[in-house]
C-alpha positions as CSV (number, residue, x, y, z in Angstrom):
1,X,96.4,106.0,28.7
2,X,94.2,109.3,30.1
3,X,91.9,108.3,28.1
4,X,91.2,104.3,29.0
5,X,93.3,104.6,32.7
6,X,92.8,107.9,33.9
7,X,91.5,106.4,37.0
8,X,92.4,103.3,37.6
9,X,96.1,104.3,37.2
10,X,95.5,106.9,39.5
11,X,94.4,104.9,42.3
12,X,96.9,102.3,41.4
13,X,100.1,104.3,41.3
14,X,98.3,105.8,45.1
15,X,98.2,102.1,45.8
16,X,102.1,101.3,44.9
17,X,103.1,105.1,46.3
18,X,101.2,103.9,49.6
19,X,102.7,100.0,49.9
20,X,106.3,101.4,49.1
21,X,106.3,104.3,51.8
22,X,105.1,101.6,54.4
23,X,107.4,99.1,53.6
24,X,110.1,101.9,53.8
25,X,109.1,103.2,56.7
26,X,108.6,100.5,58.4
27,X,112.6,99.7,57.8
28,X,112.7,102.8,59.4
29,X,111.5,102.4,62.3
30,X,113.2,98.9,62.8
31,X,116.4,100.1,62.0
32,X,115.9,103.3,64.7
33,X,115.0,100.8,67.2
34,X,118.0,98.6,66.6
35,X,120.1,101.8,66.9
36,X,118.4,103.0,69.7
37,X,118.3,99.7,71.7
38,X,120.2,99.0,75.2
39,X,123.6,97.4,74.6
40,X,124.1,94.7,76.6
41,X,127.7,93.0,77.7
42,X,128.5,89.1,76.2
43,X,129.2,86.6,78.2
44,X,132.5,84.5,78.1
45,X,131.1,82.0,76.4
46,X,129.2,83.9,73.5
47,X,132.9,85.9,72.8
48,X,134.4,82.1,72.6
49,X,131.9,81.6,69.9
50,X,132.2,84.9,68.0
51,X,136.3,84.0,68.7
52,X,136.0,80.4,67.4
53,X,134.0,81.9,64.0
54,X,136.3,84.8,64.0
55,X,139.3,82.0,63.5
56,X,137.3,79.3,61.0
57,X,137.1,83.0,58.6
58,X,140.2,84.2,58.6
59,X,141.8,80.5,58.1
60,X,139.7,80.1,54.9
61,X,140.6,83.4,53.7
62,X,144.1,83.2,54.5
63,X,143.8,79.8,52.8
64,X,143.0,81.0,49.4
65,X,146.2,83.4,49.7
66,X,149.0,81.1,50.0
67,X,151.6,81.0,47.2
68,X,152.9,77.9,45.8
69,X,156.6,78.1,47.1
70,X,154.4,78.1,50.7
71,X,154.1,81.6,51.8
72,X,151.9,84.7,52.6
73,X,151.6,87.8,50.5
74,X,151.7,89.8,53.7
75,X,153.0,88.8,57.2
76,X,150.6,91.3,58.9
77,X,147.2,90.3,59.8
78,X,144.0,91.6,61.0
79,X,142.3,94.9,59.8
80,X,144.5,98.4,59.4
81,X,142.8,101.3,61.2
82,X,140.8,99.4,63.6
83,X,140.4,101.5,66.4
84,X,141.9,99.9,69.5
85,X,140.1,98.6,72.4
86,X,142.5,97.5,75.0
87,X,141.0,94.8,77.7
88,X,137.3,94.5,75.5
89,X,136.6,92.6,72.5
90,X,135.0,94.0,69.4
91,X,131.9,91.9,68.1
92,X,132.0,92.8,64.3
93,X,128.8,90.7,63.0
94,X,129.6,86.7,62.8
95,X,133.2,87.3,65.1
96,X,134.8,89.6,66.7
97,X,137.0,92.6,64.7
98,X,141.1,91.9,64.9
99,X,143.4,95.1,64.5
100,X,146.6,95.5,63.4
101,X,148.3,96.1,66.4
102,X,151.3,98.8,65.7
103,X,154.3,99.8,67.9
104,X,157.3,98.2,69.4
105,X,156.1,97.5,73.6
106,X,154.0,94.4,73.9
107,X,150.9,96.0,76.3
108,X,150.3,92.7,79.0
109,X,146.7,94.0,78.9
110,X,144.6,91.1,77.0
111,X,144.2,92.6,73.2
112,X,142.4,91.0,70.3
113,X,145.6,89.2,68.1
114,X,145.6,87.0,65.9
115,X,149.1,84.8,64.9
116,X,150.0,81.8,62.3
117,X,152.6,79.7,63.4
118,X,154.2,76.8,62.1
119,X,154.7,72.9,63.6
120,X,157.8,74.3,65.2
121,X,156.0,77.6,66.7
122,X,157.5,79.7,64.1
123,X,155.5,82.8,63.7
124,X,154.8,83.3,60.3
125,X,152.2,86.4,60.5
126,X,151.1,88.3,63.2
127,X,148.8,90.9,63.9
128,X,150.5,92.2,67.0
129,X,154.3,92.2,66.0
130,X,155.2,93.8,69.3
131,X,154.3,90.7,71.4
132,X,155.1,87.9,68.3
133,X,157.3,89.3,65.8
134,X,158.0,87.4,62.9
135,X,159.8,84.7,63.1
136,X,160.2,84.0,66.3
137,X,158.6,81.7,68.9
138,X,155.2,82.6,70.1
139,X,155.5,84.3,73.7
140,X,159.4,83.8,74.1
141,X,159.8,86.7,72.1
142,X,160.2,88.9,74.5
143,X,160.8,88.6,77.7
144,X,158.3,88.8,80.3
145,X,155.1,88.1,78.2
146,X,153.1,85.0,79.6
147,X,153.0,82.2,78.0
148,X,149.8,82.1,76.0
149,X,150.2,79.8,72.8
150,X,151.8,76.8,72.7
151,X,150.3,75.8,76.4
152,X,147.2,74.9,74.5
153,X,147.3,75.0,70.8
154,X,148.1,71.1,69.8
155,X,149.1,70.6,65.7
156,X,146.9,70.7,63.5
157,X,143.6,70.7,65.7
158,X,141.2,73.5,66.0
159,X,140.4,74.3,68.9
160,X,138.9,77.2,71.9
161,X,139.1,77.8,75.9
162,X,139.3,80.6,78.3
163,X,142.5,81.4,80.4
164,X,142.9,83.5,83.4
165,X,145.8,86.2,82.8
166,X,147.3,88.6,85.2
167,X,145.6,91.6,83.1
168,X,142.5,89.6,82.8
169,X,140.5,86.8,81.1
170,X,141.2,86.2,77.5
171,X,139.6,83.7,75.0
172,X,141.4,81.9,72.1
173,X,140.8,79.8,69.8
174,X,142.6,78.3,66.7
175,X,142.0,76.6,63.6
176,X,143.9,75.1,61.0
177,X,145.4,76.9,57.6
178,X,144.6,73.8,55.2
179,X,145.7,74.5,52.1
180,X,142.7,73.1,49.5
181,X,139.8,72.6,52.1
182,X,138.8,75.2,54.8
183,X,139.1,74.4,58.3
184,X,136.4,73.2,60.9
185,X,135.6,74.8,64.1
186,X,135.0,72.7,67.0
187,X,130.8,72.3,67.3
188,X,130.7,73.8,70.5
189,X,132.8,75.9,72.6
190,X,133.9,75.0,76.5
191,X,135.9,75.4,79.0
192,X,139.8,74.4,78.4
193,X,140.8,72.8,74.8
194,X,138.5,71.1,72.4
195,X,139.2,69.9,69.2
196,X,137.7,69.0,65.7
197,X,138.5,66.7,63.1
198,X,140.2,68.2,59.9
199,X,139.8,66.6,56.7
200,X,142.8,66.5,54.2
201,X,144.5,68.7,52.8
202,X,148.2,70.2,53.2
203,X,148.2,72.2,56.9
204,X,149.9,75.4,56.1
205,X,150.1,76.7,59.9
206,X,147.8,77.0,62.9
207,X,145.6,80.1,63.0
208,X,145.6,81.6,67.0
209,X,143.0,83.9,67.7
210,X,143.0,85.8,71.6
211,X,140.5,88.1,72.9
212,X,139.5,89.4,75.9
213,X,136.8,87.7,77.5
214,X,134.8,91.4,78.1
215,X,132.8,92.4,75.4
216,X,129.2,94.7,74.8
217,X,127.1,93.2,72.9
218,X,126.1,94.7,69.2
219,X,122.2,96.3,68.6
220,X,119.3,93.9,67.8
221,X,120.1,94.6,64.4
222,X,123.5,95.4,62.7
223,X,123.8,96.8,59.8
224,X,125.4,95.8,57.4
225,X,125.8,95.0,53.1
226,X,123.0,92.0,53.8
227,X,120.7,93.7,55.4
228,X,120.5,96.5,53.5
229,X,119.7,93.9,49.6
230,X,117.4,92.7,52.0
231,X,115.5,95.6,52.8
232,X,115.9,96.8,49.1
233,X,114.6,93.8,47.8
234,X,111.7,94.0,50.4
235,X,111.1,97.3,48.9
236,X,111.3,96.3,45.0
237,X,109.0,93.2,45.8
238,X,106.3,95.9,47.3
239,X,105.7,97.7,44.3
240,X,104.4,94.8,42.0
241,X,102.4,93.9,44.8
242,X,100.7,97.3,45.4
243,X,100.6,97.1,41.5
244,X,98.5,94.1,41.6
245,X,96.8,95.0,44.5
246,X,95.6,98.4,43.1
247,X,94.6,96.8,40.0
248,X,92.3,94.2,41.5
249,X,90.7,96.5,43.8
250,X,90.2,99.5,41.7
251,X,88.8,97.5,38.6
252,X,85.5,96.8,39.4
253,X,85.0,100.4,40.4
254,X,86.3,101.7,37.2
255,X,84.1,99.4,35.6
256,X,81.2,101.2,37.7
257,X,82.4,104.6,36.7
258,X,82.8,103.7,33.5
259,X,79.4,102.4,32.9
260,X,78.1,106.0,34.5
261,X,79.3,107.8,31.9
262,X,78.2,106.0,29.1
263,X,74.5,105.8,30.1
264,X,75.3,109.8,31.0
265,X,76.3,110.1,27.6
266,X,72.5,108.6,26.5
267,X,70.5,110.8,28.7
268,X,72.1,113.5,27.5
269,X,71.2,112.1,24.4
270,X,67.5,112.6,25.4
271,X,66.7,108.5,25.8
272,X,66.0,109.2,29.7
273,X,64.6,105.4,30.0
274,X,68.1,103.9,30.6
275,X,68.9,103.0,34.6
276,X,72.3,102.0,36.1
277,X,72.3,98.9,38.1
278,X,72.3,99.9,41.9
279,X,75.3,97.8,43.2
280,X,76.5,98.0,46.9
281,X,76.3,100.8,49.8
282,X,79.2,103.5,49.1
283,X,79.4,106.6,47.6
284,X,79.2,105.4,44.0
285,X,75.9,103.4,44.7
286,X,74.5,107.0,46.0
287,X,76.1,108.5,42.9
288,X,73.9,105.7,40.6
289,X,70.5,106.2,42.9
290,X,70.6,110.1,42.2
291,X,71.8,109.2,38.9
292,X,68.1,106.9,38.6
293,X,66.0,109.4,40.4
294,X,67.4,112.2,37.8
295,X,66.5,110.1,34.7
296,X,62.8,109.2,36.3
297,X,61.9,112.9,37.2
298,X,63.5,114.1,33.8
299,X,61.1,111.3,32.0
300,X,58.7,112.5,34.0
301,X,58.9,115.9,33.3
302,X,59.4,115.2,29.5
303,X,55.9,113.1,29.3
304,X,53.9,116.0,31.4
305,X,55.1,118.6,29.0
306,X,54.2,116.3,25.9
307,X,51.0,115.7,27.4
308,X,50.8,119.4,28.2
309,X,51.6,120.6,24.9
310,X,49.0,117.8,23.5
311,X,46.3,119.9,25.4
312,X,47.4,122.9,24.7
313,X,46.9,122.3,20.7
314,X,43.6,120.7,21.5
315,X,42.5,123.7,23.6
316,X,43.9,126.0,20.8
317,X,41.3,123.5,18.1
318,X,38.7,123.8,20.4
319,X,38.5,127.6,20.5
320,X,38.5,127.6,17.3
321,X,35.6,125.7,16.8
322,X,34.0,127.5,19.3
323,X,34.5,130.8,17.3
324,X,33.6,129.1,14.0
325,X,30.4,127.7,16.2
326,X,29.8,131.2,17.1
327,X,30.2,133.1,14.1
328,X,28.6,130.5,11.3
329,X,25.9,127.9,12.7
330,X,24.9,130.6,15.7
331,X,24.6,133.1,13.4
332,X,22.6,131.4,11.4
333,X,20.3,129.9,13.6
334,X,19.7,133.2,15.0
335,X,18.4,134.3,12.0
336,X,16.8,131.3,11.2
337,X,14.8,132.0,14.7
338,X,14.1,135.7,13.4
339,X,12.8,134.6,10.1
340,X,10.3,131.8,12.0
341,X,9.4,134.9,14.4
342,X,8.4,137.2,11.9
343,X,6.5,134.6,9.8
344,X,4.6,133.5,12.6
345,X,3.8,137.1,13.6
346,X,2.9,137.8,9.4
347,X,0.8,134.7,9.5
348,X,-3.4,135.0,9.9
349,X,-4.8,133.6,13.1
350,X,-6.4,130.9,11.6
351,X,-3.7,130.0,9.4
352,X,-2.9,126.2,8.7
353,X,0.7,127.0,8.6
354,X,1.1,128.7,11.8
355,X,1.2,125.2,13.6
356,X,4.2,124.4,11.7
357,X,6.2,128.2,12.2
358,X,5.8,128.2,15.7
359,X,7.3,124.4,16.3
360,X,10.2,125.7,13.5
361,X,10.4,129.2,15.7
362,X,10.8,126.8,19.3
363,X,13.0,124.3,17.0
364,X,15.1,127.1,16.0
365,X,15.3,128.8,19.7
366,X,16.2,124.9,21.2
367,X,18.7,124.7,18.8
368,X,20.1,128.4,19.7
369,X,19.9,127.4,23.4
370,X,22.0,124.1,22.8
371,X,24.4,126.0,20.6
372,X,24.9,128.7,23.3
373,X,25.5,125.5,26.4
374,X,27.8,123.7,24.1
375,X,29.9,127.0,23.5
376,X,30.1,127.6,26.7
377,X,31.4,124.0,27.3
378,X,33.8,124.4,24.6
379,X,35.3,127.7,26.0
380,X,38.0,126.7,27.8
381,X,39.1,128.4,31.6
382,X,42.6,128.9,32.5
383,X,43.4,129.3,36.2
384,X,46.4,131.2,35.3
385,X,43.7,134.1,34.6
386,X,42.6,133.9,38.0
387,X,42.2,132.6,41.2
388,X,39.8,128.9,41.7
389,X,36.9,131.4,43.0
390,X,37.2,134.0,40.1
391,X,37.3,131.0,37.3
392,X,33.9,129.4,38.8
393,X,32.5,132.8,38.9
394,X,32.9,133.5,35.7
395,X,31.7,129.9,34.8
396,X,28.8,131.0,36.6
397,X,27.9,134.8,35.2
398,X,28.2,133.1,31.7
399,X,25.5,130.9,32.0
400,X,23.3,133.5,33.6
401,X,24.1,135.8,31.1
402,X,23.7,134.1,28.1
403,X,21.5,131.5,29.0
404,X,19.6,133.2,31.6
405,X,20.1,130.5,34.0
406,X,20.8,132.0,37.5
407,X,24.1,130.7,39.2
408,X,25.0,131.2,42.1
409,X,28.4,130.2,43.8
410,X,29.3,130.3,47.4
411,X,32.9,129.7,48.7
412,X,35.0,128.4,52.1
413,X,38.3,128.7,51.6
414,X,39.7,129.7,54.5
415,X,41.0,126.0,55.6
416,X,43.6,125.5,52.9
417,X,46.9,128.3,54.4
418,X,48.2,130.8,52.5
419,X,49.6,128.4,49.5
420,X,46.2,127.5,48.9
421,X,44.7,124.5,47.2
422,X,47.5,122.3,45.4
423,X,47.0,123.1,41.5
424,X,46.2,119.4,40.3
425,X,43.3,119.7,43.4
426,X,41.9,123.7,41.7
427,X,42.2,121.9,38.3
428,X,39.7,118.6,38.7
429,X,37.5,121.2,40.9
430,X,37.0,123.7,38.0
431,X,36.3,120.8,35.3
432,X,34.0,119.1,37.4
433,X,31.7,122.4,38.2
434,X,32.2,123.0,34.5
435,X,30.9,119.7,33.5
436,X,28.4,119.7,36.0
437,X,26.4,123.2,35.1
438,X,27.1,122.3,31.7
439,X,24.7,119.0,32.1
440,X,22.0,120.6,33.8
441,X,22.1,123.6,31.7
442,X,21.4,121.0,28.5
443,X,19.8,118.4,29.6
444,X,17.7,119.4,33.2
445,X,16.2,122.8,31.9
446,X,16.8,124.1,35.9
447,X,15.6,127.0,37.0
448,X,18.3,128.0,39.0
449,X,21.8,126.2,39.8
450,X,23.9,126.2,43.0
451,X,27.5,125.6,43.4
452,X,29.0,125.1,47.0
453,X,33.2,124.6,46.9
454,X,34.3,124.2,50.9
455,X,37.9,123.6,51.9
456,X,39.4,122.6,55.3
457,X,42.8,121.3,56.0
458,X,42.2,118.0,54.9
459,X,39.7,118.0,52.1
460,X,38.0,120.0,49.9
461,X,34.2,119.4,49.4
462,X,32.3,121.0,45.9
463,X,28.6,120.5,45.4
464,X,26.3,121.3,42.4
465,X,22.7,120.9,42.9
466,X,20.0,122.3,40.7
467,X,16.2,121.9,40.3
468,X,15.5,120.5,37.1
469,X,14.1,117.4,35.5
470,X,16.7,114.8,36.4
471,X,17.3,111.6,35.6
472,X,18.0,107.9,36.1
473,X,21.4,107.8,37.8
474,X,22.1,104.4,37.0
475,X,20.6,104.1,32.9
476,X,22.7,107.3,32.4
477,X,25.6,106.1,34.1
478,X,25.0,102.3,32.1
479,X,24.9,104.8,28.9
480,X,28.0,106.8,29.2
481,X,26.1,109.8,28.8
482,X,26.3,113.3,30.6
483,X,30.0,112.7,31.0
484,X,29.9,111.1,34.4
485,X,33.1,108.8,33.9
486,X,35.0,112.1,33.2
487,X,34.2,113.6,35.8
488,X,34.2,110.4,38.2
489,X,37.7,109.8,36.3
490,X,39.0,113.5,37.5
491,X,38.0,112.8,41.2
492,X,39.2,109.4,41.6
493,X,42.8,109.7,39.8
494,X,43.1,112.1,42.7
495,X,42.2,110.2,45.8
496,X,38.7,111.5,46.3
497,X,35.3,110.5,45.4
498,X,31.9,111.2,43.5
499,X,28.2,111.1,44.3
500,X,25.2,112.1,42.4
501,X,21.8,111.9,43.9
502,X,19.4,112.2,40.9
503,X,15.9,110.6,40.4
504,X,13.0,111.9,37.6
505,X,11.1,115.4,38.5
506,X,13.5,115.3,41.9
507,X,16.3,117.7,40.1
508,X,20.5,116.5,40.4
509,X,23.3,116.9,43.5
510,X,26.7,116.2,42.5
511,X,28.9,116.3,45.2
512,X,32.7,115.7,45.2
513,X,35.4,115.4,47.6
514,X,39.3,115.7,47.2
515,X,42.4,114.9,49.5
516,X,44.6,117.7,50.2
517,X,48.4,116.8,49.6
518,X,51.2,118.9,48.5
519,X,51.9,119.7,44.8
520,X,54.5,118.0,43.4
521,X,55.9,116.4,39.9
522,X,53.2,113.6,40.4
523,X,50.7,116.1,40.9
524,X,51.8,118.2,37.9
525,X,51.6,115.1,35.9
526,X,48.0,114.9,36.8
527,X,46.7,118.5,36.1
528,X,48.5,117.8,32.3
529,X,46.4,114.6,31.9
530,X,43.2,116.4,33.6
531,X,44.1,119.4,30.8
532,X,44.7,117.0,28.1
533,X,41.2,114.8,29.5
534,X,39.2,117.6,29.2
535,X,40.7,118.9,25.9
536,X,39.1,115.5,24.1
């Protein structure tokens, strides 16, 4: 369940945790507020209710308990240990709560009693045996109790009133004890007698209820055996509803999550092409966008080292060439040119071959002169060596070295701050001045070459001009020759752009111009495809 829940039944048992403990306390707090509300007193006529209900009961229970020779198991009613509350009333839920009344002086203070007395007044239970034994006739029991009773109970009718008493206001009622069918209380309670039809059934005795008329009211909620299922079953109901609740809400984000980790589980595979579908504005949506932007730099960064290590090898085959260049063909060209030399020196003045040496002594010294250029082309310059400057000086002393074309190289780089140009920017700049002296070494026959590489905080500016034959900008161009798309390739994949002014017997300006922006994995990118470019 870990395994294929771990989350969701996490957040769902949170859910079920969370709806119980509000339910709960929420009883709580109802049932302090109950306890801790105001009591207020009753008024006469909500006692004669609870008084009338109090007598309907306790004739249906009573009821139930008579034998079949006609009697009670017990001749005492009401509730043993009831604690006594002379001149008040007890409410006690529905009613109001009847004692058993021990002792042997009948107290004239109104009590709550209750008494079952037959057709003739015979008492036949009592709850107060000191005022109505057993047996006798309601009040005449003993002398000096009021009459209370028979003034207004009439056989076999329910019925309820209020009656002043020297130790104060009592309310009664009575109901039948029908044997087979419970009694009926009167609908509602008045002032004096009031009576309500019985149905049939054998009428065992006549229930009389009396209590006083005072009574404080009960809290806004009692408690009792009801209440308390109710707010257990409250409380049972929550917890398939947080269940459901938690499941609905949480499964669509599992879903998410779970759809995270299997594409983690392919990157980290090494297929960084997979996305995650972006899906609403919370935390988990951030967690996908990171988790895109991850797989697109670590793409990224995978292609630019393929295409790095792609230009590495061909840098690696083309100094090798270079070398084999150097130390086979220029070898023997050299001596090729040596051989024509000294044959053209051995050679009479007159001779008829000495036309033919000295074009195989200039054929042999063109050849060494294009061999030379196109080494020096093939000789690749790593800016990890050095600084921008240093790599197009040395560019520079090589061809005035070995070709004995001067050079010359003039810098402004004081615009850039101390991080200098970006690397993609120091790249393109190098392989175009490379490209650049390389043609007019070859192919103008200059006499000498200037190269002019200004930086400010915006752009950087190069310029190569030199003074040799040039050419037709637009047939070259047309042609593909001279490698002007590579180097118009190197500018423009950077933002920046390329001009040559060229014309025939006029000699050749290249000037290029780059946008200075920060280095970045976009940038790096570039520099690998300029390396790889210039590695073809």
């Amino acid at each position: 369940m870990t395994g294929r829940w771990g989350l969701q039944a996490a957040m769902t048992s949170t859910y079920v945790a969370v709806t119980a403990g509000a339910v709960l306390l929420t009883e709580l707090v109802i049932f302090g507020m109950a306890a801790l509300a105001p009591q207020a007193a009753l008024t006469p006529v909500q006692v004669q209710g609870l008084a009338e209900a109090t007598a309907a009961q306790m004739a249906a229970k009573l009821a139930v308990t008579v034998t079949d020779e006609g009697s009670l198991p017990s001749t005492y009613l009401g509730l043993p240990g009831t604690p006594l509350s002379p001149g008040q009333a007890r409410p006690d839920g529905g009613g109001v709560s009847i004692p058993q009344t021990p002792g042997f002086v009948c107290d004239l203070a109104p009590a709550s009693l209750a008494v079952i007395v037959s057709r003739d007044g015979t008492v036949l239970a009592t709850s107060y045996p000191a005022c109505y034994p057993v047996g006798s006739h309601g009040s005449d029991a003993q002398a000096g109790t009021p009459r209370k009773m028979l003034t207004f109970v009439r056989w076999p009718v329910s019925g309820s009133g209020q009656v002043p008493l020297p130790g104060g206001t009592v309310v009664w009622a009575s109901a039948p004890v029908t044997l087979g069918q419970p009694a009926k209380v009167a609908a509602s309670p008045g002032q004096g007698a009031s009576s309500g039809a019985v149905g049939p059934g054998k009428v065992f005795g006549l229930l009389y209820v009396e209590v006083p008329a005072d009574a404080q009211g009960t809290q806004g909620v009692r408690y009792s055996a009801a209440l308390a299922w109710t707010g257990l079953i409250v409380l049972a109901a929550a917890i398939p509803a947080g269940l459901a609740f938690g499941l609905l809400s949480t499964r669509r984000l599992t879903r998410r999550m779970k759809r995270l980790a299997a594409l983690t589980l392919e990157v980290a595979d090494g297929d960084f092409r997979r996305r995650v579908p972006v899906s609403g504005h919370d935390e988990v949506s951030l967690l996908e966008q990171n988790f895109n932007r991850m797989a697109a730099q670590l793409q990224a960064s995978l292609d630019a080292n393929r295409r790095f290590a792609e230009a590495s090898a061909r840098h690696e085959e083309r100094a090798r060439i270079a070398r084999e260049l150097h130390d086979a063909i220029s070898q023997e060209l050299f001596s090729l040119s040596v051989l024509a030399g000294g044959l053209r020196r051995t050679l009479p003045a007159g001779s008829a071959l000495l036309p033919e040496v000295e074009t195989m002594e200039r054929t042999a010294g063109g050849a060494m002169r294009e061999m030379r250029s196109l080494l020096l082309a093939l000789r690749p310059v790593a800016l990890e060596e050095a600084d921008l400057a240093g790599a197009i000086e040395g560019v520079c002393h090589a061809y005035s070295e070995r070709l004995g074309i001067p050079v010359r190289a003039e810098f402004e780089l004081a615009g850039p701050g101390p991080a200098g140009l970006p690397a993609a920017v120091e790249h393109a700049v190098l392989r175009v001045t490379q490209e650049a002296v390389a043609n007019a070494a070859r192919h103008g026959d200059p006499g000498q070459v200037t190269v002019l590489v200004h930086a400010d905080g915006e752009r950087v500016r190069l310029e190569i001009a030199d003074d040799g034959r040039g050419f037709d900008v637009p047939a070259q161009a047309a042609g593909g020759g001279l490698g002007l798309h590579t180097m118009r390739d190197r500018v423009t994949e950077l933002g920046g752009g390329l001009v040559i002014d060229s014309a025939p017997g006029a000699g050749t300006r290249v000037r290029a111009w780059f946008p200075l922006r920060p280095a970045g994995p976009v940038v790096a990118s570039t520099a690998a495809a300029e390396v790889m470019r210039e590695a073809r």
